[in-house]
N, C-alpha and C positions, 0 to 999 in steps of 0.2 A: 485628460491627464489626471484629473483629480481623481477619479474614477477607477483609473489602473493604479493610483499610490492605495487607495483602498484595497484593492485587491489586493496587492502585489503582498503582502504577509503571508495570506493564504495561500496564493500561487509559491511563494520559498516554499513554504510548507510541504508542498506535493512533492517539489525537488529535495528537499533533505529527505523528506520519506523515503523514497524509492531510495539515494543514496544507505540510508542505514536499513533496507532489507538488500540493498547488494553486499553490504557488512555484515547481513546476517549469513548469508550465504559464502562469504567470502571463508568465515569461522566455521561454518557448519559443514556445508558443501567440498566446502575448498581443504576439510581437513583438518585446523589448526587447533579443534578445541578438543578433537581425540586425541592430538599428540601432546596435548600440553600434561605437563606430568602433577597428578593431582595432589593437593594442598601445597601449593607452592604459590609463591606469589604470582608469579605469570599469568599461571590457574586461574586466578582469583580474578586477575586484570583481566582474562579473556571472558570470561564471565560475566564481569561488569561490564564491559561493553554490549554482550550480547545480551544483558537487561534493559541497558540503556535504548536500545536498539528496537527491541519487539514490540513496541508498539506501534511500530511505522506503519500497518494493514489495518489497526484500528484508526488511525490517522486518515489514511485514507478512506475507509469507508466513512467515515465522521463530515471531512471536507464534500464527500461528493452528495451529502444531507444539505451541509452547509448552502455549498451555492446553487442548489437545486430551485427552479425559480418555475419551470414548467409546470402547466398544470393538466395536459395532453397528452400522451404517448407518443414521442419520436419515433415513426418505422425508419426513416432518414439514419439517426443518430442509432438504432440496433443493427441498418445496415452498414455503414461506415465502420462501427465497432467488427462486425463479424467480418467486412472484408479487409480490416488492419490485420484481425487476428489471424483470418485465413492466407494473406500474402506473406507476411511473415513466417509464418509455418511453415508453409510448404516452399517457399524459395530458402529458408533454411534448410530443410528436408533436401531439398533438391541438388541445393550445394554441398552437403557433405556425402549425397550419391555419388557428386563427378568428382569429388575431391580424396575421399576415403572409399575406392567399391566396396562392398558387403557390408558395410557399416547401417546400410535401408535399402532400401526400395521402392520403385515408383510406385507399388500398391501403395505404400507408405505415405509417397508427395500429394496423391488425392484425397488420400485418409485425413490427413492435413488440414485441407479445406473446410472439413466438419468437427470445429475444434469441442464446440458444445457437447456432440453426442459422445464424441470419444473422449470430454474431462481430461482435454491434455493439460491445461492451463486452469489447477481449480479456482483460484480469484477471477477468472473471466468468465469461468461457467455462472459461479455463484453474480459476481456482475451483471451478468444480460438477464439474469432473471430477473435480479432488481429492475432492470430500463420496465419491464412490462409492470411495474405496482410502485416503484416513485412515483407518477404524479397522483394519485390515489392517497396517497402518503403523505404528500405535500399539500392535497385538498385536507385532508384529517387535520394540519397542524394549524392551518388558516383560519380553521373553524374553531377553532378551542382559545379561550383566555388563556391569557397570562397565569394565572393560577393554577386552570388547568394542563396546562402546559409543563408546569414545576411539578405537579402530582403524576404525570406522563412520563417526566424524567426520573423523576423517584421509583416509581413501578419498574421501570426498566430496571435500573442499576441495582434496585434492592431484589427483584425475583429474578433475572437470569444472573448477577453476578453474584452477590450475600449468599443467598439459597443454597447452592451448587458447590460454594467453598466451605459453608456449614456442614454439610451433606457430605462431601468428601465424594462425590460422585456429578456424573454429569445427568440431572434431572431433567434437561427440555429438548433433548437432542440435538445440543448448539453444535458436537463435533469438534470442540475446544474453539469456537471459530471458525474452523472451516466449513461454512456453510452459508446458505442463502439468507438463509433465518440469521442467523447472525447480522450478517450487512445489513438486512432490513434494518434490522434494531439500531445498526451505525449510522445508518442513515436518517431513521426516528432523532436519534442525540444530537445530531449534529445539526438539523431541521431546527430539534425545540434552541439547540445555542444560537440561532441566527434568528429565532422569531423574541426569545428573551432580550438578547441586544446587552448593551452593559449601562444600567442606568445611570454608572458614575463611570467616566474614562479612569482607565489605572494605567498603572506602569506593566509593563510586559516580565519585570521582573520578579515578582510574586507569584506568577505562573512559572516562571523558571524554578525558582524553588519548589516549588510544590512538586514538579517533575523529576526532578534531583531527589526529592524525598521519596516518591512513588520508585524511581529506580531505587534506591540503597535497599529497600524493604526489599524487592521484588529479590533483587542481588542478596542479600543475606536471609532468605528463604532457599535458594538453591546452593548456598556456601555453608550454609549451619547442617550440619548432622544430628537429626534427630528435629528439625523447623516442625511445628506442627503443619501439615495439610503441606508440607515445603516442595512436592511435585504440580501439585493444583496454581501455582503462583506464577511461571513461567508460562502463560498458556493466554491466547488471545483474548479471554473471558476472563482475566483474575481478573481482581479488583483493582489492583495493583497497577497491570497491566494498560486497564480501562485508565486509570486516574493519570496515568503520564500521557496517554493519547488527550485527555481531556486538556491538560493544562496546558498542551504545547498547540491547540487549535487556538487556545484561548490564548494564549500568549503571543503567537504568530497573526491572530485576529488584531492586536493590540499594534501591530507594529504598523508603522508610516514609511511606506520607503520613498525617499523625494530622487534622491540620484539618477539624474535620465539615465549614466549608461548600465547604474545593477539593473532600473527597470528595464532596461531593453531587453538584458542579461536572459532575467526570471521571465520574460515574456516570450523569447525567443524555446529556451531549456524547460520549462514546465511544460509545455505541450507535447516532449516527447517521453517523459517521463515513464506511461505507459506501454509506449516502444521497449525503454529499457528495459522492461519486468517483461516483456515478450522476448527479447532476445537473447537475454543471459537467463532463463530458465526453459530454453525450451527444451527437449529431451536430450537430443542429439549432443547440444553443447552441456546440458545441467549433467550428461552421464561421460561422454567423450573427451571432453574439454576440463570442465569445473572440478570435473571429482578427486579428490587428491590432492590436487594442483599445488596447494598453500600449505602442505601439512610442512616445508621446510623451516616456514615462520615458527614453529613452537620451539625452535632451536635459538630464538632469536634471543637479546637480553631484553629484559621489562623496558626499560626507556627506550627501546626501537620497537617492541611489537606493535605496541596500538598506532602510531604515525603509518609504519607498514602494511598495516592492515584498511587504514582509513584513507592511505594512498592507495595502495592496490582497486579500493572500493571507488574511487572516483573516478582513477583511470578508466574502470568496466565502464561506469557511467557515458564517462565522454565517448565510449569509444562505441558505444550501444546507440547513443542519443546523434552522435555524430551518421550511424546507419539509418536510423529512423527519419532522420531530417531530410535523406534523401526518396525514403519511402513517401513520406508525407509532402515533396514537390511533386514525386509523381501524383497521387493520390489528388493533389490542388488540380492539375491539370486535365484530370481524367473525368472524376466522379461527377463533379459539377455537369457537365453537358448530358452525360448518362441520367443524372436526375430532371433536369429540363425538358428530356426525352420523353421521362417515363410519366412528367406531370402533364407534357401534351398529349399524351392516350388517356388521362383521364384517373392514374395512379398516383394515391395520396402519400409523396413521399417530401 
């Protein structure tokens, strides 16, 4: 028990994450922040949210540093990942062949299968590459002091993130974030915050501030006309962007949760998290379903949008994570023997 109240900050963590990239999409995808009419206050408020918001992929790549403890190569854990991503794909695929005809095709539902080569899902592609150089990453962070550890973190944040917003251009090939390279580097942060530790306990709420602060900036960089560098700021790499992912691990790091039944809650919901980012963006639904869908919310008054919006995002949650949990019974009763299988011929899985 003690063990999962430790946890359990970092686990919310994953679950609010994925929630505010279903808000990001909900705004983006779903339409509301092309209709909202600009410089108005709505504007402004959808805006703010979708600042508040974008850090959630740096959140994630950070946490999956954080609790990275392996020091081995899982071929287990790249298979398990690839056949979550392959069965979700293509049973999505599949089902809106029988449900909408001409909408795909069963070339389509094998296509499916090979989510990597065909970069349906770029945070998954960019992911599995990391499972093959995490623990190589995690030997790197084991070996180095404390000091050098602080100068690891400083190189990081000062050459891919300072540099680049200096520059006004993208110098390392980060791809704004989208990229492999990037996670590495999330995963390096997140690494050196869990090998630093906090030498004095503090309150979770200092990091809240700091988070609030990193959004208003990030939020009046894309609202100010004429913001110096004010496109570079919005983008997975700001500085900005980085420092709210930072201070909400850290913050969420901070927290104690004692209540058995939110732990059950967060123990049950954070594992499918990753479900949910598979099934509300997969093609079929992120192009047939999502697109458009919300753009009636910029019609809405400012004291309903953002509840609207933050409920719409939840609902997808539950209703993605509610599909995954049943993906993931199967998956408990299936995989496990197929691995037992394949360790009795002698395959290191």
């Amino acid at each position: 028990m003690e063990q999962q109240q430790r946890n359990s900050g970092i686990d919310l963590l994953r679950m609010v994450s994925m929630l505010m990239v279903v808000v990001l999409h909900v705004l983006g995808q779903g339409g509301v922040l092309a209709d909202l009419p600009q410089g108005t206050f709505r504007w402004a408020l959808g805006w703010g949210l979708e600042s508040a918001c974008y850090c959630a992929v740096n959140c994630f790549g950070m946490v999956s540093g954080y609790v990275a403890h392996s020091r081995k190569l899982s071929l287990r854990r790249c298979v398990e990942l690839w056949a979550q991503v392959a069965f979700s794909s293509a049973g999505i695929t599949l089902l809106f062949k029988l449900l909408l005809p001409g909408s795909t095709s069963f070339r389509s539902v094998l296509a499916a299968c090979f989510p990597v080569m065909r970069q349906q899902y770029w945070y998954f592609t960019a992911y599995f590459a990391l499972q093959f150089f995490a623990p190589y990453l995690t030997i790197l962070l084991e070996s180095l002091s404390r000091t050098q550890i602080k100068q690891l973190l400083s190189a990081v944040l000062g050459v891919f993130c300072l540099l680049p917003l200096i520059a006004g251009r993208d110098l390392f090939f980060l791809k704004a974030g989208y990229s492999t390279l990037w996670l590495c580097l999330l995963f390096l942060i997140g690494g050196c915050l869990r090998f630093l530790g906090e030498e004095r306990p503090s309150r979770p709420g200092r990091y809240f501030a700091g988070y609030l602060l990193c959004v208003l900036l990030t939020a009046l960089a894309r609202l100010l006309p004429g913001f110096p560098r004010g496109g570079l700021f919005l983008s997975y790499t700001s500085p900005t962007v980085l420092g709210a992912a930072l201070c909400l691990v850290l913050a969420f790091r901070s927290l104690s949760i004692r209540s058995p039944g939110a732990l059950g809650w967060i123990a049950r919901l954070s594992p499918l998290s990753f479900g949910v980012y598979l099934i509300h963006t997969h093609p079929s639904v992120w192009n047939l379903l999502l697109a458009g869908l919300f753009r009636g919310y910029a019609l809405l008054p400012a004291p309903a949008l953002l509840p609207v919006v933050l409920l719409t995002a939840a609902g997808i949650f539950l209703v993605c994570a509610g599909v995954d949990a049943l993906r993931a019974r199967l998956f408990r009763a299936v995989l496990p023997p197929l691995f037992r299988a394949f360790s009795r011929r002698g395959v290191p899985v």
